[in-house]
C-alpha positions as CSV (number, residue, x, y, z in Angstrom):
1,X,142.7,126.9,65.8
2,X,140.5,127.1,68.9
3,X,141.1,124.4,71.6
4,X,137.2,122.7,72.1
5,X,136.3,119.7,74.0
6,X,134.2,117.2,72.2
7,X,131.3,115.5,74.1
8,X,129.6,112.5,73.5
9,X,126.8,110.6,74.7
10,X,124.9,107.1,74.0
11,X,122.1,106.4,76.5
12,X,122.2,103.5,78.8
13,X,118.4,102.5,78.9
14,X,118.7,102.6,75.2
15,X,121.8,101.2,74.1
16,X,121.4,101.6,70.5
17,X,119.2,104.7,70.6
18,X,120.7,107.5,67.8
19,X,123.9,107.6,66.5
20,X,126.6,105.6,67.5
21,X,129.8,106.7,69.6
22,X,131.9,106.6,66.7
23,X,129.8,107.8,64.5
24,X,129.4,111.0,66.6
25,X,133.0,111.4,66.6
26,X,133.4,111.2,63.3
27,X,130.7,113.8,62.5
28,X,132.3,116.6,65.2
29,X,136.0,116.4,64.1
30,X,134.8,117.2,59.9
31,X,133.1,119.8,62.0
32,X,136.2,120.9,64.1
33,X,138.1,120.6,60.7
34,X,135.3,122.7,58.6
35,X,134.9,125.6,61.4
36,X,138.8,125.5,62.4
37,X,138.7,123.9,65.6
38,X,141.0,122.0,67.4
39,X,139.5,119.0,69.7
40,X,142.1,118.8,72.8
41,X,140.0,116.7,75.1
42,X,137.2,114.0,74.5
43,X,134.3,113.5,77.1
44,X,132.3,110.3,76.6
45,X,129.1,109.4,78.4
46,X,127.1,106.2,78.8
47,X,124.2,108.3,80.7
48,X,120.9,109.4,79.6
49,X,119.9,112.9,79.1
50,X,116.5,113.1,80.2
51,X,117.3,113.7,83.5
52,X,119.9,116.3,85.1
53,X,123.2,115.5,87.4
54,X,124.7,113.4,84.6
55,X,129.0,113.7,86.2
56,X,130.6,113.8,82.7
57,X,128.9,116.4,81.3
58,X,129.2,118.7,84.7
59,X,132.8,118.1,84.7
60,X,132.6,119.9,81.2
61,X,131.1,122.5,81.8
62,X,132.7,122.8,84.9
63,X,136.3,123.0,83.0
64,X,135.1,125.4,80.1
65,X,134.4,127.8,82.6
66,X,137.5,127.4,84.6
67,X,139.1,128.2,81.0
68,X,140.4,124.6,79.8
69,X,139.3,125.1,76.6
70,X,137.5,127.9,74.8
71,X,134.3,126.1,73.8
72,X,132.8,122.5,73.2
73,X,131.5,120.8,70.0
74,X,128.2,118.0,70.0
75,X,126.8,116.2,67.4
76,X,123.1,117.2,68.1
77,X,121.6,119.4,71.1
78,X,119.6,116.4,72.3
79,X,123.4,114.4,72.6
80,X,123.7,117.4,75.2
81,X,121.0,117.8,76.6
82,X,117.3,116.6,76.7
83,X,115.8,118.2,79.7
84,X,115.4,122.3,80.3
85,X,117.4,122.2,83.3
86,X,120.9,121.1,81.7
87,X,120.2,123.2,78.7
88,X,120.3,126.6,80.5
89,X,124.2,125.9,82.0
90,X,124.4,125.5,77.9
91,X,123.1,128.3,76.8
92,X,124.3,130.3,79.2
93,X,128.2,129.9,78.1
94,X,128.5,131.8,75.5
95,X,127.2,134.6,77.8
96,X,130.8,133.7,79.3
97,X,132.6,133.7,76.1
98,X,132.4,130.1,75.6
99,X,131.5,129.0,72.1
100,X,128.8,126.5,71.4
101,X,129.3,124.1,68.5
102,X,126.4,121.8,66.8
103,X,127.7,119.4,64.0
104,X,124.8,119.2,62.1
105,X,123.6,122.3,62.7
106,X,125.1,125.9,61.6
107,X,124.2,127.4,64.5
108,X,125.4,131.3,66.0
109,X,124.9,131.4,69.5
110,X,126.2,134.9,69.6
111,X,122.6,136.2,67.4
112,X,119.7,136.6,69.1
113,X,118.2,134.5,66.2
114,X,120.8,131.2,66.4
115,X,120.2,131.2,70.4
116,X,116.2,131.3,69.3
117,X,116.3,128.5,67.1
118,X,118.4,126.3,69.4
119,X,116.0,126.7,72.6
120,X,113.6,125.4,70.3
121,X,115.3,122.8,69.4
122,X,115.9,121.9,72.9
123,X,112.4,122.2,73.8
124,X,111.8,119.5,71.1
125,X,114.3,117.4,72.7
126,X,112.5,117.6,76.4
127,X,109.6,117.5,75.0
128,X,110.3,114.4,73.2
129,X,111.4,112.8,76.2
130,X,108.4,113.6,77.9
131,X,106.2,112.0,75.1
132,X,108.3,109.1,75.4
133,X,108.1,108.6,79.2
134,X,104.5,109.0,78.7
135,X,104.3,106.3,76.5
136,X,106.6,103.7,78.4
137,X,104.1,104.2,81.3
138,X,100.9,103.7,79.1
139,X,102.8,100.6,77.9
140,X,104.1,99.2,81.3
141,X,100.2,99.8,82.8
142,X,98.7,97.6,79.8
143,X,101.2,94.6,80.7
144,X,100.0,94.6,84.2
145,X,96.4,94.9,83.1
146,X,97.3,91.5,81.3
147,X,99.0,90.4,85.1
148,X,102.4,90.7,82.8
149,X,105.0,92.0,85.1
150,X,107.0,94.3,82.9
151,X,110.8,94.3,85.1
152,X,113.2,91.9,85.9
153,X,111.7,88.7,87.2
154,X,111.9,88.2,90.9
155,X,114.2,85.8,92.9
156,X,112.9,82.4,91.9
157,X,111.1,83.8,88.7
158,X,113.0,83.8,85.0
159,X,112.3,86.4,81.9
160,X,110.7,84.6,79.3
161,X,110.7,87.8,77.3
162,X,108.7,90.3,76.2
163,X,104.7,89.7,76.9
164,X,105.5,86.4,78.3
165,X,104.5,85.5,82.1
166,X,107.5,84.7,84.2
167,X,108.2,81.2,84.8
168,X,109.8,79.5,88.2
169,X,112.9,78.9,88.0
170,X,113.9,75.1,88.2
171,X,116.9,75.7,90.8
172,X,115.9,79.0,92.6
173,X,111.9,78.4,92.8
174,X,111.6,75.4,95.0
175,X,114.6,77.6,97.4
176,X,111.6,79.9,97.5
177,X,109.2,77.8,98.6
178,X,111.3,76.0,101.3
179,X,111.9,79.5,102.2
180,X,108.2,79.9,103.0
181,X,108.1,76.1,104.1
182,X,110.3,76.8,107.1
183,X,109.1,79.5,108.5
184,X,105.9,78.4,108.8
185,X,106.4,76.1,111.1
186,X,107.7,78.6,114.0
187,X,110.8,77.1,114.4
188,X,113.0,80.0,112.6
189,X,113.4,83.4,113.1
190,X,114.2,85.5,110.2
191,X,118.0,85.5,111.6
192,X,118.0,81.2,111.4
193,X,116.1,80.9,108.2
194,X,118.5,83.3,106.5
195,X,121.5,80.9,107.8
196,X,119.6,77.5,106.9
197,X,118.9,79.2,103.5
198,X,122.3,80.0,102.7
199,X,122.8,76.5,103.7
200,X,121.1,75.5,101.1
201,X,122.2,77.3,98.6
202,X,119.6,79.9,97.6
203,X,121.7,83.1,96.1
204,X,120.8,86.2,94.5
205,X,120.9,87.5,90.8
206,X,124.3,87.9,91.2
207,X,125.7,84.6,92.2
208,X,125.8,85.6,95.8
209,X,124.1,84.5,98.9
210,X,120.9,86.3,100.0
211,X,121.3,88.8,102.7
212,X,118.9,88.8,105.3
213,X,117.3,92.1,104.1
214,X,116.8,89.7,100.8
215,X,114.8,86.9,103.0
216,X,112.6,89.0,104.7
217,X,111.9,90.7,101.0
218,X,111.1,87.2,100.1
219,X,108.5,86.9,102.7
220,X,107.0,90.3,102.1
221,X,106.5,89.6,97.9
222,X,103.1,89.6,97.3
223,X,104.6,88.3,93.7
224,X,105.0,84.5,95.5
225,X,101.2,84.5,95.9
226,X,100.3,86.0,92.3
227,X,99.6,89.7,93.0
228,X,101.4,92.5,91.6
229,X,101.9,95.1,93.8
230,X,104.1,98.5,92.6
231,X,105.4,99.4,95.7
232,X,105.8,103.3,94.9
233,X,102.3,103.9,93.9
234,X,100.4,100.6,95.6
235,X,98.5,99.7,92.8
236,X,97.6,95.5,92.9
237,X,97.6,93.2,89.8
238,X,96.5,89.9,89.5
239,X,99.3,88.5,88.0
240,X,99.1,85.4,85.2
241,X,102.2,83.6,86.6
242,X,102.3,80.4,89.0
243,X,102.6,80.9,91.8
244,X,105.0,79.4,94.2
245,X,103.2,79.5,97.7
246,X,99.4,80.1,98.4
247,X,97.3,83.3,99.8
248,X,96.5,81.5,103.0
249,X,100.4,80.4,103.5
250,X,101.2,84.0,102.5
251,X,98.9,85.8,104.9
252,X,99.8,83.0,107.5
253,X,103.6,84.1,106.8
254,X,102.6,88.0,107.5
255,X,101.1,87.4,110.8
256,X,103.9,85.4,112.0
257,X,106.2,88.2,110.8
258,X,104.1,90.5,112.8
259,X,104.2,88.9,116.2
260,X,108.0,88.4,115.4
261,X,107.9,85.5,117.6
262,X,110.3,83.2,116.0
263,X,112.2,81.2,118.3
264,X,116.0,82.0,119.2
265,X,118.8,79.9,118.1
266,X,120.2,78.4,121.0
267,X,123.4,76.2,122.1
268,X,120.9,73.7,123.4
269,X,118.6,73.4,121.4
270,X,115.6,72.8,124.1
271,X,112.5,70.7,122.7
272,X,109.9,73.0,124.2
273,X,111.5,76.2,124.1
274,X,108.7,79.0,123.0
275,X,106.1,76.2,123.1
276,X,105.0,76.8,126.8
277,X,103.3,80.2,128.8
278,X,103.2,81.2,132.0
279,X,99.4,80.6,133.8
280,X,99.8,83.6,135.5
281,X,101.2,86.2,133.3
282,X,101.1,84.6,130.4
283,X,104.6,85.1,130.1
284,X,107.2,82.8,128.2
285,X,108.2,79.7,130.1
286,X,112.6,79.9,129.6
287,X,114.3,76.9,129.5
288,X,117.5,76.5,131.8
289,X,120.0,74.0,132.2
290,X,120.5,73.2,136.1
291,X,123.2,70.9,137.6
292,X,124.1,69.5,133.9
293,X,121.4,66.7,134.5
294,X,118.3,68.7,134.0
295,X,116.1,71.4,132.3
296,X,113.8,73.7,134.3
297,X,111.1,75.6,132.5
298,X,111.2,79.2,134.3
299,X,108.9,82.7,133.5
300,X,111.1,85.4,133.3
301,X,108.8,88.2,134.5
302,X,110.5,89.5,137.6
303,X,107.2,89.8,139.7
304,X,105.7,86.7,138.9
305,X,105.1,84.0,141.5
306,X,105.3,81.4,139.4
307,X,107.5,78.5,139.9
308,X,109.9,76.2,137.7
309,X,108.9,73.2,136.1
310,X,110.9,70.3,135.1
311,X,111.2,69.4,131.6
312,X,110.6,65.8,132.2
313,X,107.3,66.5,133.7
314,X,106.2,68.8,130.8
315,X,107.5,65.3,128.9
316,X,105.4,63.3,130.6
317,X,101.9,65.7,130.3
318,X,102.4,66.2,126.8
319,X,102.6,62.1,126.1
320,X,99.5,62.0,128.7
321,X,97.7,63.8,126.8
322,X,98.0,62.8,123.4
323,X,97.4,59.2,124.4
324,X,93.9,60.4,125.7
325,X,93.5,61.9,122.4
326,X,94.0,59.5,120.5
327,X,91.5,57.3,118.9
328,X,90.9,54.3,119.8
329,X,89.4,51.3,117.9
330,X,85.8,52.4,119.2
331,X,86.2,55.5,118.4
332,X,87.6,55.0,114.6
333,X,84.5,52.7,114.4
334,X,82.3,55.6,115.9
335,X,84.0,58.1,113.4
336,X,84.0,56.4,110.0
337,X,80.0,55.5,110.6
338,X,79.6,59.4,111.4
339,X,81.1,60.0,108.4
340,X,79.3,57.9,106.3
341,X,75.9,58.9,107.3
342,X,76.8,62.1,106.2
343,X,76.1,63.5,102.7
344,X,79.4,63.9,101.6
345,X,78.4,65.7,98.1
346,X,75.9,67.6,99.4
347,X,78.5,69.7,101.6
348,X,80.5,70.0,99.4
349,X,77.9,71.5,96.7
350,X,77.0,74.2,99.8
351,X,80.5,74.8,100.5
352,X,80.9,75.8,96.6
353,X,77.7,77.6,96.4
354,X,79.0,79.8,99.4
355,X,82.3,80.2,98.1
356,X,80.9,81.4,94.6
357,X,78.6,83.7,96.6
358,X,81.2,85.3,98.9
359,X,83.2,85.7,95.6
360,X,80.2,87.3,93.8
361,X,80.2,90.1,96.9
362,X,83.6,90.8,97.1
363,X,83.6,91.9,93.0
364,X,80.8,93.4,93.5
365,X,82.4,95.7,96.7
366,X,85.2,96.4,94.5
367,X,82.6,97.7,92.0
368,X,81.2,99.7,94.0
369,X,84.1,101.3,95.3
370,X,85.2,102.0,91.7
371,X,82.3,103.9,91.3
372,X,83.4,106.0,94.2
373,X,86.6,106.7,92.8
374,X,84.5,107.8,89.6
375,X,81.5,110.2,91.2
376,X,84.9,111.9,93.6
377,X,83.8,110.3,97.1
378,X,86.7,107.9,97.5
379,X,90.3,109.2,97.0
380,X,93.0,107.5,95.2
381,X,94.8,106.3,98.1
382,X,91.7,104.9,99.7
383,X,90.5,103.1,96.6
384,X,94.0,101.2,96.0
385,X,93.9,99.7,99.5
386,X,90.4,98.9,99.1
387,X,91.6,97.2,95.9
388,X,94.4,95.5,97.0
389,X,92.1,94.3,100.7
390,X,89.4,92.6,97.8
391,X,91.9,91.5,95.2
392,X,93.8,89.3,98.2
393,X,90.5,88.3,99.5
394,X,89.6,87.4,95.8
395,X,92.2,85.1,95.5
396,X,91.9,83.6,98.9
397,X,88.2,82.9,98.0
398,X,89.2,81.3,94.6
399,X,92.4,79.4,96.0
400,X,89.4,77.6,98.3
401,X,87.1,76.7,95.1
402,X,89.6,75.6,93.3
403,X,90.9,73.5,96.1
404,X,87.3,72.1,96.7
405,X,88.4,68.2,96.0
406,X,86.3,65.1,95.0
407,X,84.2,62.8,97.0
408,X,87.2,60.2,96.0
409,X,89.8,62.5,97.6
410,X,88.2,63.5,100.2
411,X,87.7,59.7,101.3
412,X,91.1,59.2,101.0
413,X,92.1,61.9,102.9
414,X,90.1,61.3,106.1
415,X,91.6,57.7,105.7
416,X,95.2,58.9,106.4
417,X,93.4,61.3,109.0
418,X,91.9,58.8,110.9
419,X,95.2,56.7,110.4
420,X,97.2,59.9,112.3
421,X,94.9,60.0,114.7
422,X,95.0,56.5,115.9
423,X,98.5,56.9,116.2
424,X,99.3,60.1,117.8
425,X,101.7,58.8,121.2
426,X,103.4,56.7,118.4
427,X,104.4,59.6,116.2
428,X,105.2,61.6,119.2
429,X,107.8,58.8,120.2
430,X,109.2,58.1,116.7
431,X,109.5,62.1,115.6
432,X,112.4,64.0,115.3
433,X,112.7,67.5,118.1
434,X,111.2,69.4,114.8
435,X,108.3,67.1,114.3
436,X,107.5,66.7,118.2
437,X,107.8,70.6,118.2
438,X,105.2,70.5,115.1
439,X,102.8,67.9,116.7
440,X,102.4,70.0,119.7
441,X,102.0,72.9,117.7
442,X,99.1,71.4,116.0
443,X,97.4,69.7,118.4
444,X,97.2,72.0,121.3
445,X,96.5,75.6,120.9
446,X,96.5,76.6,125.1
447,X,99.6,75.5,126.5
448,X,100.1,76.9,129.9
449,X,102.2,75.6,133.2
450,X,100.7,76.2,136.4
451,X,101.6,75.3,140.2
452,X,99.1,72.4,139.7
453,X,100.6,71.2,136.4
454,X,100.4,71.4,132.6
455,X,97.2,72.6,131.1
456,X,97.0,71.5,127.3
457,X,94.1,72.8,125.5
458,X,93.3,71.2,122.2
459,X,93.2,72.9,119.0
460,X,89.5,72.8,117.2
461,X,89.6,70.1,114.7
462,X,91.3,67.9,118.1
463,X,88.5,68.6,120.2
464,X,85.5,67.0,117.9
465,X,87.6,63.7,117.9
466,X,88.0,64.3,121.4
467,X,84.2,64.4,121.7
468,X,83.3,61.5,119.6
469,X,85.9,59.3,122.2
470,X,83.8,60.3,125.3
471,X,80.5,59.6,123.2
472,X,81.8,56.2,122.2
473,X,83.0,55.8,126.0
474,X,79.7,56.3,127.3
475,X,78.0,54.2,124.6
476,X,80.6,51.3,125.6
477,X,79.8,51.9,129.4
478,X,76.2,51.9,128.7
């Protein structure tokens, strides 16, 4: 009897695909016993053949020829292989006097005719394979045409199966969002937010916590705003799911990832650290504890002239300041009549109407540029950035109409407005280092220290109520 190996394979994208394990080991050893064989050695393989380098099957081949065993036996040529590559090492063995069995097939590899028959057979197999991939791709491009993402959901998404949207995940989605949440507020750098995340609790698929190449993934996932993007070819989808954070909060996220200007985590903890700029060089203003009593406020360019600053003084400019802000009684008066001489409905109605007819250009830009693609005077490459640059602006431009609120609403809103506000030294006192940090943020958009002080200039939806306290002032005056 001649010693043969016996190889088996089952793929692992398709689990079930063919003929079972040990069904294929049933069917070579009535083979073996048929054709006088003797089976000394099993290999078994959980790897698909429709692509080459598969380890079991090269440790084979790489034993027949080292003379372990005078010749193999599989079920079917496409359990051996289904691509041309791997088939010529198997066709070219019994050139080296190793014997080629197929189970189901009565096959003489030592005829011109048998060896015929089998590359056709295996060109069947590759072939097959290649109609198949074909197929998955024309399948996979009509679920993202639906804005169906065909893989495994994304961190804070769950699989509701097969041509179902993804759905947020009750645990892992609102994680996601804080994720966002925090870092748009400037106080984290990517290297903090990971640590406060995994505070929290927000893990991986696997159970385990999120690195910080996983967080900054996060924050790059077009996904959390509702696009699909394929990273290896850059084609966009607009995807059906919810989405967890907005295109504005998203783009907003980008920039400040960009600048990489998070603050650093220090021992201290300093309230205006990275709030302040040099006047001179525009450089940051370093905090630095002096004599354990107080906090100077120094630019670390080596050449600049600039002096230190105490941090009690930029205390005291900062409270200054936001008490002149402020609205007074006069003012609140001034402001709600402004507002209700207005036509409230009316801007709104032109805000719509300009929102539909920005909307209405940017389609029909990304019509025109698939015409383009069509008559050959825009490339592939050009078109898909062109199509993911509308598609975003798309849904920027449709997150704002949809967001376009009631009369009702919008009353109520400038209520609790004018009710911050009035109160803006009070908030200042009352907040926490994170929300004083905030306020100043939000308020003041210039914040620079020079040798004659603190210059605070105010952000532009400070400065018109800044405007309608001098016009009240004067009116009072007058």
């Amino acid at each position: 009897m001649k010693p043969c190996f016996g190889y088996i394979r089952v793929s692992t994208v398709r689990q079930g695909e063919g003929v079972s394990l040990q069904e294929q080991k049933d069917a070579i050893l009535a083979c073996a016993a048929i054709r006088n064989l003797q089976i000394i050695e099993w290999f078994e393989e959980l790897e698909t053949a429709a692509k080459s380098g598969r380890p079991i099957f090269n440790k084979m081949i790489s034993r027949l020829r080292k003379g372990h065993a005078q010749g193999f036996v599989v079920h079917k040529i496409d359990r051996s292989a289904r691509n041309l590559k791997d088939w010529a090492l198997v066709s070219e063995l019994p050139d080296e006097g190793i014997d080629v069995h197929i189970a189901t097939e009565t096959l003489d590899f030592n005829t011109r005719g048998g060896r015929m028959t089998a590359d056709f057979l295996a060109v069947i197999a590759a072939d097959f394979i290649r109609n198949q991939r074909e197929e998955t791709k024309k399948g996979l491009n009509g679920r993202l045409k639906q804005g169906l993402y065909p893989f495994r959901a994304p961190l804070g998404y769950l699989d509701m199966g097969r041509g179902e949207p993804k759905a947020p995940c009750p645990v892992k989605a609102p994680l996601i969002k804080q994720t966002y949440q925090l870092y748009l507020t400037g106080q984290h750098s990517l290297r903090s937010l990971h640590a406060e995340m995994q505070r929290r609790g927000l893990s991986g698929h696997t159970g385990k916590p999120v690195s910080l190449h996983g967080i900054e993934k996060i924050l790059s996932n077009t996904f959390y705003h509702g696009l699909i993007t394929i990273t290896r070819t850059g084609e966009t989808y607009e995807g059906v799911h919810k989405a967890l954070v907005t295109k504005a909060a998203f783009q907003q996220t980008q920039k400040i990832k960009s600048r990489r200007c998070g603050p650093k985590v220090t021992r201290h903890n300093h309230p205006f650290r990275g709030l302040f700029r040099c006047g001179f060089c525009n450089g940051p203003m370093v905090p630095e504890r002096q004599k354990i009593v107080h906090v100077y406020y120094r630019c670390k360019t080596p050449s600049c002239c600039m002096k230190t600053i105490r941090e009690d003084r930029l205390e005291s400019a900062i409270t200054v300041r936001l008490a002149r802000v402020q609205l007074n009684k006069s003012a609140v008066a001034e402001q709600k009549r402004r507002w209700k001489s207005g036509r409230l409905q009316d801007d709104l109605t032109r805000k719509r109407r300009s929102l539909a007819a920005r909307i209405e250009a940017e389609e029909t830009k990304l019509a025109r540029a698939a015409d383009l693609l069509i008559e050959g005077a825009l490339d592939r490459s050009t078109y898909s950035q062109k199509k993911r640059d509308a598609e975003f602006v798309l849904g920027r431009l449709r997150e704002e109409l949809d967001a376009l609120p009631d009369p009702k609403a919008v009353r109520s809103a400038r209520d609790a407005y004018i009710k911050k506000m009035s109160r803006l030294s009070a908030l200042y006192a009352a907040g926490t280092v994170a929300e004083r940090r905030q306020l100043i943020d939000n308020t003041f958009d210039g914040r620079l220290v020079t040798p004659d002080g603190v210059e605070l200039r105010l952000r532009e939806w400070t400065e018109h109520h800044a405007h309608v306290r001098q016009v009240t002032r004067k009116v009072a005056q007058s």
